[in-house]
Structures are given as structure tokens and as C-alpha cells.
N, C-alpha and C positions, 0 to 999 in steps of 0.2 A: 504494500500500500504506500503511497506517494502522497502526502503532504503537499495540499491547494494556500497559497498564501495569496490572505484578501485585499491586499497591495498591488497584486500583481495581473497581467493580462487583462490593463486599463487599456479600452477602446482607444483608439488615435482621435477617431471623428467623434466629437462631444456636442452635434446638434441637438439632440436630444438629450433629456436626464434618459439613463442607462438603468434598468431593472435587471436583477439576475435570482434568481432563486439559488441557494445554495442547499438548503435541505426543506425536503417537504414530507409529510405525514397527515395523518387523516387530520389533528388537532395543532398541527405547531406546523409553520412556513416561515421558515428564517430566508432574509431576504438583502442581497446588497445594492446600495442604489449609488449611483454616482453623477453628480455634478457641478457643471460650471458655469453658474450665470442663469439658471433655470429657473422658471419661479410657477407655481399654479398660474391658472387661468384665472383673471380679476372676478370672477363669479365662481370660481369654481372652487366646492369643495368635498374634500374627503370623508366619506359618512360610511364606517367601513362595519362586516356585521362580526370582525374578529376583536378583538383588545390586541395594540399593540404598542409591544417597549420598543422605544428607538433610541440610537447611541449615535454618537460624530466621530465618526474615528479618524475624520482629518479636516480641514477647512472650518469655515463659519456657515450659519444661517438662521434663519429667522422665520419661525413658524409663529401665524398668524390664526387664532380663535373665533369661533361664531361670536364668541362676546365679544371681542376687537381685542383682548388682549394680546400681544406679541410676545414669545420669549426668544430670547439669541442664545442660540447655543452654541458652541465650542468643542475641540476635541476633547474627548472625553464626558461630555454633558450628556445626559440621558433624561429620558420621560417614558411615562407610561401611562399611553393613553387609550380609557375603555372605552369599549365599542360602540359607536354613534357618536364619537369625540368631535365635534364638527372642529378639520383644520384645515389649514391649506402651505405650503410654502411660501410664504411672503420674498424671500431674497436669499441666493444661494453666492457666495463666492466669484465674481466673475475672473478673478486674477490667478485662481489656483483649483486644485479641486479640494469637492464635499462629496467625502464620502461616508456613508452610511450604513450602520447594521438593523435591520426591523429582524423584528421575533414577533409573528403575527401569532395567538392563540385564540384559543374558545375557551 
């Protein structure tokens, strides 16, 4: 067995934020997401029917709440947010990358 580092086999082309599943099970989808400069759609938000923790495990960003709260997180900053959490990404990095770990559960 070989050893996947989640640093590594970062897309070239960053049009898009990047979703990758890394493990998936009937109750748990860990999930890595990466980007730069990316942000939700001005209406659009995430209303998901899992609970999920998310961590920065590099770059900045700024996730934005149906209440209008905003928090910035940092590498190493985490939240867990339960399901029906209305958020969105407000601002991701445009200078460097954001990268992300989600652990989606039920």
C-alpha cells in the first residue's frame, strides 16, 4: 500500500474550485476541495442534508452565514457545521491556494 499525500497532485488549471473525494462510505465522505480566488455564487447557498467538519489546511477564506455572519479562517481553523447550516464561501485566496479537508456525516 502507497501512501496518497493531500498536498500533492494539485491541478495546474484552477478555473474552477476543485472537489475530490478521498474516502467515501455509506455515513462518512471525506472530501478535499481546493482553491484560488473562488467564491459561491452571490445567491447561492449550501443547505447540505449531511453535518459537516471542515479544516484549512492551507491558504485563507471567508465563509459567509444565512444570518450574515462571516468567519475567516486560516490554516488550521476548523468548524462544524450541522446539517441545513445555510453557508456559502464569501472569499477564497486569490494569491495562493485554499485548501480544504470536509468530513461530510449523518
Amino acid at each position: 500500500m502507497k501512501p496518497i499525500n493531500i498536498y500533492e497532485s494539485i491541478p495546474e488549471n484552477l478555473d474552477d474550485e476543485v472537489f475530490q473525494d478521498i474516502f467515501k462510505s455509506p455515513n462518512v465522505r471525506v472530501e478535499r476541495i481546493i482553491s484560488r480566488g473562488q467564491t459561491s455564487a452571490q445567491n447561492d447557498w449550501y443547505d447540505q442534508e449531511e453535518n459537516e467538519w471542515v479544516m484549512v489546511l492551507a491558504g485563507h477564506a471567508l465563509l459567509e452565514f444565512e444570518n450574515n455572519k462571516i468567519v475567516a479562517l486560516k490554516k488550521g481553523d476548523y468548524l462544524n457545521l450541522p446539517a441545513h447550516c445555510k453557508h456559502r464561501v464569501k472569499w477564497t485566496d486569490p494569491a495562493q491556494l485554499t485548501i480544504w479537508l470536509a468530513i461530510f456525516y449523518k
